[in-house]
N, C-alpha and C positions, 0 to 999 in steps of 0.2 A: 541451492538452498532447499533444504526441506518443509514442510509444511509447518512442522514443528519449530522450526528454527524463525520461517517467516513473522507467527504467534508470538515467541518469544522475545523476537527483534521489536514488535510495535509494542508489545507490553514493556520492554526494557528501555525504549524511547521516552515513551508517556510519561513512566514512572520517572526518569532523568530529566522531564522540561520542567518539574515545580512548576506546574501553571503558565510557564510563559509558548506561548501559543506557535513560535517562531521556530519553536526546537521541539514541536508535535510531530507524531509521523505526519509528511505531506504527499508521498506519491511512493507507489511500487514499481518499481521498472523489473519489467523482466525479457529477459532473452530468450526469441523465438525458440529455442530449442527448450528451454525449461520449460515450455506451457504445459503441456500433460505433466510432465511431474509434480509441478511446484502450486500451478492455479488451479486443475482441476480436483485435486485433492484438499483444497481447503474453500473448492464450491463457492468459487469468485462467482457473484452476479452482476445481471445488467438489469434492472429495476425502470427505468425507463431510460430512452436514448439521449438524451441530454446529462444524463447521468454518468453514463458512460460505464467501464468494467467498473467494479467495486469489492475491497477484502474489507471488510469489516468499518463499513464505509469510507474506506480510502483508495482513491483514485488508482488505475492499474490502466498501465504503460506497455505493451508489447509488442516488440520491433526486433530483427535480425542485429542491428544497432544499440541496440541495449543492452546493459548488464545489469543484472539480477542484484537488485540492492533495494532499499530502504533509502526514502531521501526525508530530512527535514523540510518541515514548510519552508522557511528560511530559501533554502537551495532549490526546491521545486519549483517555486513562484506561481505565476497563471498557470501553469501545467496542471496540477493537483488541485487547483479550484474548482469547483465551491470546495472549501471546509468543512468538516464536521469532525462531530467529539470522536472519538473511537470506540466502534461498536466492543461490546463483551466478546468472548468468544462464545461461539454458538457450541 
Protein backbone atom coordinates (compact mmCIF):
# COMPACT_ATOMS: atom_id res chain seq x y z
CA UNK A 1 0.00 0.00 0.00
CA UNK A 2 1.17 3.42 -0.83
CA UNK A 3 0.95 6.28 1.18
CA UNK A 4 -1.54 7.65 -1.22
CA UNK A 5 -3.52 4.76 -1.14
CA UNK A 6 -3.45 4.47 2.75
CA UNK A 7 -5.03 8.62 2.63
CA UNK A 8 -7.44 7.50 0.22
CA UNK A 9 -8.50 4.21 2.07
CA UNK A 10 -9.44 6.28 5.64
CA UNK A 11 -11.00 9.12 3.43
CA UNK A 12 -13.02 6.43 1.60
CA UNK A 13 -13.93 4.63 4.85
CA UNK A 14 -15.11 7.82 6.74
CA UNK A 15 -16.94 9.04 3.95
CA UNK A 16 -18.79 5.16 3.62
CA UNK A 17 -19.71 5.03 7.66
CA UNK A 18 -22.63 8.10 7.40
CA UNK A 19 -21.81 8.70 11.01
CA UNK A 20 -22.08 5.44 12.24
CA UNK A 21 -18.86 5.11 14.36
CA UNK A 22 -18.63 1.23 14.09
CA UNK A 23 -17.69 1.45 10.37
CA UNK A 24 -14.78 4.51 11.11
CA UNK A 25 -11.42 3.65 10.17
CA UNK A 26 -10.26 1.84 13.61
CA UNK A 27 -6.75 0.47 13.30
CA UNK A 28 -3.68 0.28 10.67
CA UNK A 29 -1.99 -2.84 10.59
CA UNK A 30 0.98 -2.97 8.70
CA UNK A 31 3.60 -5.56 7.79
CA UNK A 32 7.03 -5.29 9.08
CA UNK A 33 8.37 -5.12 5.92
CA UNK A 34 6.18 -2.17 4.53
CA UNK A 35 7.37 0.22 7.38
CA UNK A 36 9.80 2.43 5.47
CA UNK A 37 7.63 2.48 2.69
CA UNK A 38 4.21 2.82 3.81
CA UNK A 39 4.68 4.65 7.51
CA UNK A 40 7.57 6.67 7.20
CA UNK A 41 6.28 8.53 4.16
CA UNK A 42 3.10 9.55 5.56
CA UNK A 43 5.12 10.68 8.84
CA UNK A 44 3.26 8.32 11.37
CA UNK A 45 3.67 9.81 14.98
CA UNK A 46 3.96 8.83 18.49
CA UNK A 47 2.70 11.87 20.56
CA UNK A 48 2.94 10.47 23.86
CA UNK A 49 3.42 6.66 24.82
CA UNK A 50 0.21 5.69 25.72
CA UNK A 51 -0.72 6.88 22.68
CA UNK A 52 0.97 4.78 20.87
CA UNK A 53 1.96 4.95 16.69
CA UNK A 54 -0.61 7.32 15.10
CA UNK A 55 -1.78 8.23 11.05
CA UNK A 56 -3.90 10.76 11.41
CA UNK A 57 -4.97 9.93 14.72
CA UNK A 58 -5.62 6.24 14.09
CA UNK A 59 -4.00 3.66 15.94
CA UNK A 60 -0.90 1.79 13.80
CA UNK A 61 -0.26 -1.82 14.41
CA UNK A 62 3.25 -3.30 13.16
CA UNK A 63 4.29 -6.71 13.34
CA UNK A 64 6.09 -9.58 10.89
CA UNK A 65 2.36 -11.04 11.46
CA UNK A 66 0.39 -8.36 10.03
CA UNK A 67 -0.97 -7.48 6.82
CA UNK A 68 -1.10 -4.10 5.60
CA UNK A 69 -4.77 -3.18 5.78
CA UNK A 70 -7.33 -0.80 7.04
CA UNK A 71 -9.66 -2.21 9.73
CA UNK A 72 -13.03 -0.80 10.89
CA UNK A 73 -13.59 -0.01 14.46
CA UNK A 74 -16.23 -2.71 14.35
CA UNK A 75 -13.29 -5.49 13.48
CA UNK A 76 -10.37 -3.68 15.53
CA UNK A 77 -12.11 -3.66 18.92
CA UNK A 78 -9.63 -2.62 22.04
CA UNK A 79 -6.75 -2.90 19.60
CA UNK A 80 -7.42 0.59 18.05
CA UNK A 81 -8.64 2.25 21.39
CA UNK A 82 -8.96 5.14 22.22
CA UNK A 83 -11.09 6.59 19.35
CA UNK A 84 -10.81 9.62 17.61
CA UNK A 85 -12.46 11.61 14.79
CA UNK A 86 -10.00 11.32 11.85
CA UNK A 87 -7.45 13.85 11.60
CA UNK A 88 -7.53 16.01 7.89
CA UNK A 89 -4.61 15.26 6.07
CA UNK A 90 -1.74 17.21 6.77
Amino acid sequence: MRPDQLNHTLDAMAEAAGGNPNLMPGLITVESGHWVNVLSAVRATCTALHDGLRHRDIVIHVGSQQETKVLMRAEAGERGAPYRDLAPRA
